[in-house]
Structures are given as structure tokens and as C-alpha cells.
N, C-alpha and C positions, 0 to 999 in steps of 0.2 A: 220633619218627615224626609226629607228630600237630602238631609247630612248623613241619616241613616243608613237610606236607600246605597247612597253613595259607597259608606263604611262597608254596609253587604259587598256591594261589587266589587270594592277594590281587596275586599278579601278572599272571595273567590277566583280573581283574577293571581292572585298573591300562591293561592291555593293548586293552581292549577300551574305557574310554572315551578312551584315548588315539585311539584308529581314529573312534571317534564323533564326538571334537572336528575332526580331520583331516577329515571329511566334512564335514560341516556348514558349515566354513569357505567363503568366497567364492571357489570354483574350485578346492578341495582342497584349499588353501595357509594353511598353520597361522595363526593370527592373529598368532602372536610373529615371524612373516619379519619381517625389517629393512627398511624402506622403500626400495624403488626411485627411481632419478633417470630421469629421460623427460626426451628435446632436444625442442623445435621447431625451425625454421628457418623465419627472416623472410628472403624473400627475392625479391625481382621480386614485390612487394605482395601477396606471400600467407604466408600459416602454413602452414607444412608437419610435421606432420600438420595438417591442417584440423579435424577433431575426435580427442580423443585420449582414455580412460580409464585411470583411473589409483585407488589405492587411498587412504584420508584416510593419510595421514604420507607418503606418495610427495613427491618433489622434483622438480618441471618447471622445466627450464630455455630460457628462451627465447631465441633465439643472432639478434641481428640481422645477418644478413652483406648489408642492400643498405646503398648509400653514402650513406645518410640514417637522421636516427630516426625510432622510432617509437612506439607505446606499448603496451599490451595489459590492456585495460583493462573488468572484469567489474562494472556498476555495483553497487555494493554486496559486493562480494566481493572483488574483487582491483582493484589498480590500480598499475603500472608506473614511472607517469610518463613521460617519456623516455627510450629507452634507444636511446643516441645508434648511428651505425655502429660495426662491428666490437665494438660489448661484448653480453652479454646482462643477464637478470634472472632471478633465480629467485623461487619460490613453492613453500610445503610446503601442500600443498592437507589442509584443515582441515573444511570446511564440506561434507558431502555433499551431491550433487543435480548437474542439468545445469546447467551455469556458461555461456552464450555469450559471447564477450568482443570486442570490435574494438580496431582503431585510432584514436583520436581524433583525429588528425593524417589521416587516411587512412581514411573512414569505409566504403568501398568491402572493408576489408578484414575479415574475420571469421572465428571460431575459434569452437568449443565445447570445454570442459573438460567431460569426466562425471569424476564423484568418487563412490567407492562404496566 
């Protein structure tokens, strides 16, 4: 009776920081999800989404569809290089904080990455 009893509590106890860690997490969402993939689209010399948030291990992929390249490029955090028409590029965003990034081909064009 008394091994039972025990089993109940220690699974309620189990139970209950389970709920606690589930809260605390960023927006409810367990810390162990599996990273998300996020598109942009380059396209008529913009980022579409223009600023995007995303969590550190998330995958943004940036999808160029105008008929030129271009880059996307976060000085000190992230850099592209070229990424000619019809390819993209990805980034596992690593570094928390607001990342703003442009095109260095195309300086008129600009994005923010948040990472949280």
C-alpha cells in the first residue's frame, strides 16, 4: 500500500514540474520541439517576410525568385554571398538578438532576423 501511495506522488510531483517547465518555456512550447524551417522570398527587391522571428536552432531559408542575385547579409552574423536567381540559402540561426541584414548588391533592400 505504502509503494503505491509513494508511485501516486512521485508522479504527481513528476507531473506537476512537467506543467512548470511547459510554462516557463518561450510561448508554452517545450524547449525539446524540434526546430522549425521559416522561407523568405526575395523578390521585386524585397524580403518577404521583411522582419521574421524565429527560435536559436530554427532553419530560415531564403528563396531568391527575381531574375538576378542577391545576398543577405548580417554584418557579423550571417553572410549569403551570392545567391544567384531561382536558388536560395539557408541559416540555422545560432546567435540570439535582432539580426538586421540587407543586400549588398542591392543596398536599398533590408530585413531583420529576431532570434529568441
Amino acid at each position: 500500500m505504502r509503494q503505491a501511495a509513494a508511485r501516486g506522488f512521485l508522479a504527481t510531483v513528476a507531473s506537476a514540474l512537467l506543467g512548470a517547465a511547459l510554462a516557463a518555456a518561450p510561448g508554452g512550447v517545450a524547449a525539446t520541439d524540434p526546430p522549425r524551417t521559416h522561407e523568405v522570398v526575395i523578390q521585386g527587391l524585397l524580403y518577404v517576410p521583411e522582419t521574421l522571428t524565429v527560435r536559436r536552432g530554427d532553419v530560415v531559408v531564403w528563396i531568391n525568385k527575381d531574375p538576378f542575385p542577391h545576398t543577405v547579409t548580417a554584418a557579423g552574423v550571417f553572410d549569403s554571398k551570392s545567391v544567384a536567381a531561382g536558388k536560395s540559402w539557408r541559416y540555422q540561426a545560432g546567435k540570439a538578438g535582432t539580426h538586421p541584414y540587407l543586400c549588398t548588391l542591392h543596398t536599398t533592400m533590408k530585413g531583420t532576423l529576431r532570434v529568441e
